[in-house]
N, C-alpha and C positions, 0 to 999 in steps of 0.2 A: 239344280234344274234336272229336271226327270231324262230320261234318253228321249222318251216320248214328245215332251215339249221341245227339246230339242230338233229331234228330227225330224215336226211339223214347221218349226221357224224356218230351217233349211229348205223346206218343200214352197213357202210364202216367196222365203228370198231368194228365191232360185225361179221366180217367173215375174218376171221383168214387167208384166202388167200390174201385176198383185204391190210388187215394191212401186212403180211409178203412181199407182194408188193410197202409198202409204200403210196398205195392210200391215197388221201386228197381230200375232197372234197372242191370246190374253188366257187358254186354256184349255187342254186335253187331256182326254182320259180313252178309255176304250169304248170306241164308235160314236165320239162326243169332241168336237170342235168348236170354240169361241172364240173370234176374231172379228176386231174391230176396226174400221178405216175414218180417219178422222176429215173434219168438215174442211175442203179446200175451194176457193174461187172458179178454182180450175175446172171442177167438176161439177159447175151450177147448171143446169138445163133451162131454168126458166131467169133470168137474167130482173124480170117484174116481180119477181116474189123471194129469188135467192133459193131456190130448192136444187139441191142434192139432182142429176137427174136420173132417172129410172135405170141405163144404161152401166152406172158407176154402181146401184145398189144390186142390179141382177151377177154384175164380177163379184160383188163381194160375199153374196148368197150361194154363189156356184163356187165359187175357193172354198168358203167354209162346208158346205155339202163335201169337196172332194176329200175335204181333208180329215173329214169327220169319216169318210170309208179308209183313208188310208190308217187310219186309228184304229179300226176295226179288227181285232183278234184273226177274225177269217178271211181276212183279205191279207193276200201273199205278198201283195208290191205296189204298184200304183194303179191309176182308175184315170178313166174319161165318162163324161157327160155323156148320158144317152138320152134322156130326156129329165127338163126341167120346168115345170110351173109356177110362175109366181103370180099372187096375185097384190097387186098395191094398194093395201089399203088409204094411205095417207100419203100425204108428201113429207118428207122430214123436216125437221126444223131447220132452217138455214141458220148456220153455225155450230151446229150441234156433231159431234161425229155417232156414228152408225156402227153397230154391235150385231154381229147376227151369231147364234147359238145353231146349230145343226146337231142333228142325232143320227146314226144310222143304225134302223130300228130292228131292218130283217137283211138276210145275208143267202142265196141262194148260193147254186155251184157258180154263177157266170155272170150273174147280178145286184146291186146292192139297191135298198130305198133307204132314202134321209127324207126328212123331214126339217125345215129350216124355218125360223121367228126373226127378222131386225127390227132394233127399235133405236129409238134416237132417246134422250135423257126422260122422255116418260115410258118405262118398260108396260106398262097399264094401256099402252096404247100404239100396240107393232106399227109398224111404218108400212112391212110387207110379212109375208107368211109364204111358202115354197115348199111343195113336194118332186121330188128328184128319184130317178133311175141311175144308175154309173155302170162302170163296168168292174168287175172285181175277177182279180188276176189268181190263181192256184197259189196254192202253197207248197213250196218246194219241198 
């Protein structure tokens, strides 16, 4: 296992949301995070249909956004959310667990953007899609 993937599993397992979620991280490289949270009861919003609710997919889009900056070459330490958008295109499939890939594209002195896609077992058809601001810490 890379140091890298490593010490993105540590960053998942070390926020008590992210593990209460069930998050797993499935893949990193530099400024590239993929992490998936699988389908639980617990987390259905619409109880008539069995869907995932929006709530559970916006944590799993903003974990993998942060984590795809802390991947990031140019980012010194960790990061917080300064703005996030997502838009829903679908509801996910009930039963199905949720995959979101995050990128982070550009890197200024004091900011970072990602870019984020989830999809549930048809990748042909996001669930949601997400552009994100953070905050990106100096390099010692």
């Amino acid at each position: 296992m890379s140091d890298m993937l490593r010490i993105a599993r540590q960053f998942i397992e070390a926020l008590p949301h992210s593990r209460d979620l069930g998050m797993t991280v499935e893949d990193i490289a530099p400024g590239v995070a993929v992490i998936s949270m699988p389908f639980d009861d617990r987390l259905v919003g619409d109880p008539d249909t069995g869907v995932i609710s929006g709530g559970a997919v916006s944590a799993l889009m903003d974990t993998c956004c942060g984590a795809a900056v802390i991947a990031h070459p140019d980012n010194g330490g960790a990061t917080a959310t300064l703005d996030l958008r997502i838009d829903y295109m679908r509801g996910a499939t009930p039963g199905q667990a949720i995959t979101t890939r995050a990128e982070c594209y550009h890197v200024t002195r004091s900011v970072a953007f990602v870019r984020a896609t989830a999809w549930d077992d048809d990748r042909d058809n996001p669930v949601a899609s997400a552009t994100g601001a953070f905050t990106v810490e100096a390099r010692p």
